[in-house]
N, C-alpha and C positions, 0 to 999 in steps of 0.2 A: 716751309711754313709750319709753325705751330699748332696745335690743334689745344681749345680749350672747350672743358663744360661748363655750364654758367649756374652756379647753387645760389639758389634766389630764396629768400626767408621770412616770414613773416609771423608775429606769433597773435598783437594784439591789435584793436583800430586803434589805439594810443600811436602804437609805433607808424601806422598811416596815414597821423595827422603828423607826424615830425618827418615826411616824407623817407618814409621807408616801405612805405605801398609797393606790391611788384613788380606795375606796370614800370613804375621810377627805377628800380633794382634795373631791370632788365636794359631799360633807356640806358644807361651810366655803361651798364657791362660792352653791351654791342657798339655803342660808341668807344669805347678803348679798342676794344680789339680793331675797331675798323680804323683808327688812326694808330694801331698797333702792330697792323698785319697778321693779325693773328687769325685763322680759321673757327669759327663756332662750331663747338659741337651739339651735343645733348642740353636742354637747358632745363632743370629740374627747378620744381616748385616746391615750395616745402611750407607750410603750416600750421608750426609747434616750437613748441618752449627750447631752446638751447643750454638749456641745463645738464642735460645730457645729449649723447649721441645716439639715443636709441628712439628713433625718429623714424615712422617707414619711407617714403621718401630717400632718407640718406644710406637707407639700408640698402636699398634697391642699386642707389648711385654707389655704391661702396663694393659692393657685389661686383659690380658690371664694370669697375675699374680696375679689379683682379683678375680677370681673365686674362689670358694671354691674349687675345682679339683686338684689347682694348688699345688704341694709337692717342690718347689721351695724354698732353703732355701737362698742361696746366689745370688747374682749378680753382675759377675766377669765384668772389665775390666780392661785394661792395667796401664792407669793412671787417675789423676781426671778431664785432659782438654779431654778427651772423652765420661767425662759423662755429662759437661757441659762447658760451658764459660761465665755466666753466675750467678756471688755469690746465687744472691737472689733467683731465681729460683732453686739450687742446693738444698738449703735450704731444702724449700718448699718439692720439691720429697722426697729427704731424709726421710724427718717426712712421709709423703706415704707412703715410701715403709716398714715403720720401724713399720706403724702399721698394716701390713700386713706381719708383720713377713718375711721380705724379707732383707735384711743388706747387701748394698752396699758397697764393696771394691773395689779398685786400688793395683792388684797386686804388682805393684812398687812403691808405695807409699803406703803401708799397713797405718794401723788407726785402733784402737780399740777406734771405737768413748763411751765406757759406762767410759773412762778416761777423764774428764774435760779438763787436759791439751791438749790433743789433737785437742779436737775443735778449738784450736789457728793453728795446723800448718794444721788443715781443711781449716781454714777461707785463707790461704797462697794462699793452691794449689790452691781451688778455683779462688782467686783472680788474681793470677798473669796471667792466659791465658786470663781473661775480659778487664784486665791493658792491657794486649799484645794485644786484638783485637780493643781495645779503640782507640791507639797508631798508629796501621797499619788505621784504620778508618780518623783517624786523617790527616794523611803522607798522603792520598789519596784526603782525601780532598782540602788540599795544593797545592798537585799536580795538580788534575783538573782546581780550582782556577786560577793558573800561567798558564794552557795554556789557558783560556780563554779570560786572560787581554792580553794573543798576538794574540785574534782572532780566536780561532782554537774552532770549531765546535766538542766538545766531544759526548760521545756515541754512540748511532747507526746513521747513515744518515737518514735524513728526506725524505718523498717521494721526486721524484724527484732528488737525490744525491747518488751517493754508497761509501761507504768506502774502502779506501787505504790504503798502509802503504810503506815508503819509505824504502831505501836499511837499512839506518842506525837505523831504527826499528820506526819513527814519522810516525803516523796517520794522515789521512787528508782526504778531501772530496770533489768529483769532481761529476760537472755536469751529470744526468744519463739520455739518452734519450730510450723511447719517452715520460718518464714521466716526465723530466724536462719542454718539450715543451706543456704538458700539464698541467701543472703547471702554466705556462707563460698563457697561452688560462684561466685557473679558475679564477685567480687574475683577471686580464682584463674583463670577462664578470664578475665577481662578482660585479667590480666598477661601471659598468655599471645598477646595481640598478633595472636591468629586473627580472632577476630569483632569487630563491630562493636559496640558499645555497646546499641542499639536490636536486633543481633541476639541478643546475652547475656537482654535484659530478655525478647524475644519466648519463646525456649527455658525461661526462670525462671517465668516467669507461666504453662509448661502444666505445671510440676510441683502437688505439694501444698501448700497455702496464697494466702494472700489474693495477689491480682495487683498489679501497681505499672504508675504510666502514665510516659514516657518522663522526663518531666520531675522527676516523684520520684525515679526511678532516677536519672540524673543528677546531681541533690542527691548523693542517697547515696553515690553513688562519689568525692564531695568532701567528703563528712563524714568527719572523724578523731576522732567517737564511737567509728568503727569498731575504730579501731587503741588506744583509751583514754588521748585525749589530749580535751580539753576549752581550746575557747579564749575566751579573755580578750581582749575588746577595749579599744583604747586609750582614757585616760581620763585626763583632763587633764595631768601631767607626766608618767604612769607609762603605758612604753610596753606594745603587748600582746604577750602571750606565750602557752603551752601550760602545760596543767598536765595532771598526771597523773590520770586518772577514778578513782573508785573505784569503778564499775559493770564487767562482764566484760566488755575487748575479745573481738570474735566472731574477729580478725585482728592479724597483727604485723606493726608499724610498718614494716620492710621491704618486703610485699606492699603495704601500702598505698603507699609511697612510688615504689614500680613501675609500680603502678597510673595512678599520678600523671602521673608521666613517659610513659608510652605514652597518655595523654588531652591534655596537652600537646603533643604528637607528636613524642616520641622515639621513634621505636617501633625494635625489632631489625629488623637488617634482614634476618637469617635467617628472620624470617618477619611479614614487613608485615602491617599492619592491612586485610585486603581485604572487600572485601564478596562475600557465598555467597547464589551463584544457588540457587535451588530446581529449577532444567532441568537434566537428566541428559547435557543434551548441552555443556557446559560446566565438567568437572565441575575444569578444570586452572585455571581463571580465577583471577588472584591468588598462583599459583604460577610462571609465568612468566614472566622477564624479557627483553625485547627487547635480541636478540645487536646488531642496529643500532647503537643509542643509550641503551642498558642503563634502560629506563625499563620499569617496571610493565607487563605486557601487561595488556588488558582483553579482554571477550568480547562479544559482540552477536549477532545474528539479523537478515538482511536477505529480503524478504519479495520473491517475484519475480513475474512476473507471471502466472503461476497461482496466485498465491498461498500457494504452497510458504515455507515457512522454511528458510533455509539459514544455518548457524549457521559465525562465522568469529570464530578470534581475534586482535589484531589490539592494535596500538597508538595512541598516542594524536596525533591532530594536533600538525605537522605529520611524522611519523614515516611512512611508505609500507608501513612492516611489515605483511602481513596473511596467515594463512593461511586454509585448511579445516578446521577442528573434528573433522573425519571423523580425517585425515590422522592428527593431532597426538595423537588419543587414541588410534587404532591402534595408534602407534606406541610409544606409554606403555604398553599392553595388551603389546604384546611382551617390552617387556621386564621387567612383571610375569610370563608366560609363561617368560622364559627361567629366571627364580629356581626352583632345584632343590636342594631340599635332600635328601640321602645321608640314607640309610639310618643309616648310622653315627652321623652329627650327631644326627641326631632321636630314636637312643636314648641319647646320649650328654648331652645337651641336657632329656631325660627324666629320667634317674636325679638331674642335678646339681639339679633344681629339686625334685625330690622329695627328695633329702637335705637339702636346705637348707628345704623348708618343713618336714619332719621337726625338724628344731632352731627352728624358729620356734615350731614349737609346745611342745615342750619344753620351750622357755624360760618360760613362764607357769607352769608344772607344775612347777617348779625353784625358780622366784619364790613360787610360792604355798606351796610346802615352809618356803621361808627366811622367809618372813612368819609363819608360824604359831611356826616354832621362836622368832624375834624376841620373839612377843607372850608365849609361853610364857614365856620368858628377862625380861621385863619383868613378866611376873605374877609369875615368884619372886622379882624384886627388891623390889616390893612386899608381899610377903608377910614378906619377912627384915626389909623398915622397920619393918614393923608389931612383929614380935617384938623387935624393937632398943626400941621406943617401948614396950612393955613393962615393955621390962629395964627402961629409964630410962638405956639409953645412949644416946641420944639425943632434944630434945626437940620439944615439939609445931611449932613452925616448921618445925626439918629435915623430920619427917614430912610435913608440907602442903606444900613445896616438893619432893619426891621423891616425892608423890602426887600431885599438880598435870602434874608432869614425865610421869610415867608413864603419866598416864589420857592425858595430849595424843597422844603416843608412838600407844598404843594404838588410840586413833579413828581416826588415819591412816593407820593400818595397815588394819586394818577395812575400813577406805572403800577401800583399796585393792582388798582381799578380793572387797567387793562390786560392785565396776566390774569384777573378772576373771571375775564368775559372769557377768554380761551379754553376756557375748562370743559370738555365733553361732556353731554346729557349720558349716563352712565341705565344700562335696563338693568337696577337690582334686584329686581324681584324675577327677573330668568335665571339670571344668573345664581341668586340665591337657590331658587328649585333647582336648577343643573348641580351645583354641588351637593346640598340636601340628598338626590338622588343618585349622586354616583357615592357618597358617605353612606344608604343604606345598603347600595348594592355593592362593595369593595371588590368584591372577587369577581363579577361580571365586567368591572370596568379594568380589572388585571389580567384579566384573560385576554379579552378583545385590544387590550392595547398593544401598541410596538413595546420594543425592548426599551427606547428613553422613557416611555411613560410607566411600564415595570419596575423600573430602579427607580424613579424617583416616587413609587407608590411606597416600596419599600423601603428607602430612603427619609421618607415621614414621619413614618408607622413608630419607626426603631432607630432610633440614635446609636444604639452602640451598634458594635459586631456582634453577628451570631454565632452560634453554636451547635452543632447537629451532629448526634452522640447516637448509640443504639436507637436506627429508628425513629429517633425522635429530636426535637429541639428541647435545649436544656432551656433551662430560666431565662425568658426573655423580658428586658424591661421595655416596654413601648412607651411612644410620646403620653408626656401628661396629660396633654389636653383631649389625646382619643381616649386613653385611659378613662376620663369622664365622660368622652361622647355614648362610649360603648357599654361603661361600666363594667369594666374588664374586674374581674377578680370584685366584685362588688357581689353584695347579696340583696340591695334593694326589691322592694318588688314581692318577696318571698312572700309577708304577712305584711298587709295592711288593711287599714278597717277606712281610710279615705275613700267617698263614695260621689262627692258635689264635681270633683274637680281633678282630670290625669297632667293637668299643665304642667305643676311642678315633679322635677323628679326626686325631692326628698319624699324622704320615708314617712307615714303616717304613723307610728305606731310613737308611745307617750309613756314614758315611765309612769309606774303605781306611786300611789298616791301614799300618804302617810310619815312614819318617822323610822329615819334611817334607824338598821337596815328593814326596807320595807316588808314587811311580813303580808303573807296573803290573808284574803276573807276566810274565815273559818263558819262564819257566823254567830261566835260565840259573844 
C-alpha cells in the first residue's frame, strides 16, 4: 500500500469562497485515497501565497521528506495552482522530489508525468494560475497608479495621519493628533539646522503620542505626503512627476524643501548641524569655530591618571587648536554677566509689549464684531430673496443660487466664530514679568539651567559662530534686538540733562543752537 502526505493550501478568504477552504482540501484528498487505497500520512496546512516555495510549512514538509526515515511515496494535492503559481519553480521542485522518489500529483488534474505528452498540459496548469497572478498584479497596479494621479495617499498612513474609509468603500487619510502636531514641531526644528535628526526623533518621542524609531523618522522627513504632494512613479513612456494630495498637508512646501536641503547637507552656516552633549561641562560645543583653520570646534573629556575628567575644547586632526572648557565658559559666563539692562529699557521694553499685545488681542474682538455684523448683513440679503421670490420678481433659480451663495458665506463664517471661542485665556502680564526677569538676570538663569536651556540661551544671543583666541573672545556680533535691549556697545545714558521722565531710552542731550558750523558762547 502506498503511503501519501496531504499539502493542503490556502492563501486568501477569496479562495474560500470558490471552495478552496481546507476543511474542503482535506474532504477531496481522504476521499481519493480511501477509494484509492492509499495510506495517509502527515497532512500539512499551509497558509501563504505560492508564489514561491519559501513557505514555512513546505519547509518543514520538504525537510522531513529527505531523510532517509521518510516511507513517503506520494504527494497529494487538490490541484497544480496549490502546489505552485509559479512555472519555473514548479519545475525545479518536481525534479526534487522525483529524485527522492516522492511523485507529485493533483488529484483533479491527474498527470502521469513518465508520458512525454503530458508535460504539455503540465506546462498549462502550471502556467495559467502565474498568467492569472501576473494579471490581478497587473489590475493592481493600474489601479493604485489612478488614484495617485488624483492625489490619494495609498497604503498605510504615514506617522502623523490614520486611515479611513468612506461609506461608499474609498480610502483616505486625515490628520492624526498628537503625532500630527509633532510632526509639525520635527520639520520646523529640523530646518532649523540645531539638532540632529536622531536628536529631533529622541526629544519627539518623549512628548505625547505613539514614538517612531530612527529609521521611520527618516522615511518621514523625505516623505512629501507632508507638504501635499503625492508621487508618481515612471512608467513606461510617461515620465514621473508630483501631483497635488487631496488629504491635509501638516506643512508647506517651503519648510519642507529646507528641510531637504539641511539633510542633504547644505546646512546655514550661521548655525551648523551639531551634535548636543547632555555634560554641562561642554555646553559651547558646536558653537565654536577654530580662529586657526576656521573649522567646527568639538569638545571631549580626557581621563587622567586619577582618574579625574578634564574636559577640553578643541579641534579636529590635524588642527593643534585646544583649550580648557573651565577657561572658555568662564569667559562666556562674563560676558553673559556684563549684559545690564537699565532701568529705563526694561520699562520701556514693558509698556511696548504690552501695548502691542493689548491690540493683538483686540484684534479678535474687532474681527468677531465684523463677523457677526457680515453674517447679519447676509441673513437680511436672504431674507429680502425670499420676499423678491414672493413678489415673483424673481424666480426659483435666482433664489437657489443667492441661497446656495449665502448659506456657503455663512458656514464660514461660523467656523470662523467657532475656532475664535477655542482660543486659551493667555496670563500675560506673568508671563511678561518671567521673561522681563530672566532678560535682567541672563547669567543666573544660564547658570541654573540644564544644557538645552544653555544652548539655546546662547543660541539667541549670537547668530554667528564664535571665536576664542588668547584668552579672550574675539568680535562678537550678537542678536540685534538684545543689542538694543542691552545697549551693547551703546554710550547712551553718559550725559543727559532729561530730569521729568526715565521711560524712554533715547538720549537727552540737543545740539547747539545757531548757524552751522555752530560756534560756542563767548559772550562777546
Amino acid at each position: 500500500m502506498k503511503k501519501a502526505d496531504l499539502y493542503i493550501r490556502v492563501s486568501t478568504d477569496e479562495q474560500a469562497d470558490k471552495g478552496y477552504s481546507q476543511r474542503d482540501q482535506e474532504e477531496r484528498l481522504k476521499r481519493y485515497c480511501e477509494n484509492n487505497n492509499i495510506k495517509v500520512g502527515q497532512i500539512i496546512y499551509e497558509d501563504y501565497s505560492a508564489k514561491t516555495f519559501i513557505r514555512p510549512e513546505w519547509i518543514k514538509l520538504l525537510d522531513t521528506l529527505k531523510k532517509k526515515s521518510s516511507k513517503t511515496d506520494l504527494l497529494l494535492f487538490t490541484k497544480w495552482d496549490r502546489f505552485s503559481r509559479n512555472a519555473g519553480d514548479a519545475y525545479q521542485m518536481i525534479n526534487i522530489l522525483r529524485k527522492i522518489n516522492v511523485e507529485p500529483q493533483a488529484i483533479e488534474q491527474p498527470l502521469d508525468l513518465s508520458i512525454p505528452e503530458n508535460k504539455m498540459m503540465l506546462a498549462i496548469y502550471l502556467a495559467a494560475p502565474e498568467v492569472e497572478n501576473d494579471r490581478r498584479a497587473l489590475n493592481t497596479y493600474y489601479g493604485m497608479r489612478r488614484a495617485k494621479k488624483e492625489g490619494r495617499l495609498m497604503g498605510r498612513a504615514p506617522y502623523g495621519y490614520a486611515n479611513r474609509i468612506t461609506e461608499n468603500g474609498k480610502k483616505y487619510v486625515i490628520p492624526k493628533e498628537p503625532e500630527a502636531s509633532n510632526m509639525k514641531w520635527a520639520f520646523n526644528e529640523m530646518s532649523k539646522g540645531v539638532y540632529s535628526a536622531s536628536q529631533i526623533m529622541d526629544m519627539m518621542n518623549r512628548k505625547e503620542g505613539k514614538p517612531v524609531k530612527i529609521s521611520a523618522f527618516l522615511a518621514s522627513l523625505r516623505n512629501t505626503a507632508y507638504c501635499g504632494k503625492i508621487y508618481v512613479e515612471q512608467f513606461n513612456e510617461e515620465e514621473a512627476h508630483f501631483v497635488k494630495s487631496i488629504h491635509e498637508p501638516l506643512i508647506s512646501e517651503e519648510l519642507f524643501e529646507k528641510v531637504q536641503c539641511i539633510m542633504d547637507g547644505n546646512v546655514n552656516p550661521a548655525r551648523p548641524n551639531v551634535k548636543v552633549l547632555s555634560d554641562d561641562n561642554l555646553p559651547l560645543r558646536g558653537f565654536l569655530v577654530c580662529p586657526e583653520c576656521g573649522h567646527l570646534i568639538t569638545g571631549s573629556a580626557s581621563t587622567g591618571r586619577s582618574g579625574n575628567k578634564y574636559y577640553y575644547y578643541h579641534c579636529q586632526s590635524p588642527c593643534s587648536y585646544r583649550y580648557k572648557s573651565e577657561i572658555i565658559n568662564s569667559k562666556f559666563l562674563e560676558i553673559l554677566q556684563s549684559l545690564e539692562m537699565r532701568a529705563c529699557i526694561k520699562n520701556y521694553l514693558k509698556k511696548v509689549l504690552k501695548q502691542n499685545f493689548e491690540k493683538l488681542i483686540n484684534n479678535p474682538q474687532r474681527e468677531r464684531k465684523a463677523i457677526l455684523l457680515e453674517i447679519d448683513r447676509l441673513n437680511s440679503k436672504l431674507k429680502q430673496a425670499r420676499n423678491k421670490l414672493m413678489e415673483e420678481v424673481i424666480d426659483d433659480e435666482d433664489y437657489l443660487e443667492i441661497k446656495t451663495d449665502c448659506k456657503r458665506q455663512i458656514e464660514k463664517l461660523e467656523a470662523k466664530l467657532t475656532k475664535g471661542k477655542d482660543n486659551k485665556k493667555i496670563d500675560f502680564q506673568k508671563l511678561l514679568d518671567q521673561a522681563l526677569s530672566n532678560l535682567v538676570d541672563l547669567a543666573k538663569v544660564y547658570t541654573d539651567g540644564d544644557i538645552e536651556v544653555k544652548r539655546k540661551i546662547i543660541g539667541s544671543i549670537f547668530p554667528e559662530k564664535l571665536q576664542f583666541s588668547e584668552n579672550h573672545y574675539r568680535t562678537i556680533r550678537p542678536n540685534v534686538l538684545l543689542s538694543y535691549i542691552y545697549q551693547i556697545n551703546n554710550e547712551l545714558g553718559v550725559k543727559k540733562n532729561r530730569k521729568k521722565s526715565e521711560l524712554s531710552p533715547f538720549s537727552g542731550l540737543v545740539p547747539r543752537t545757531g548757524i552751522e558750523p555752530v560756534l560756542l558762547r563767548t559772550g562777546v
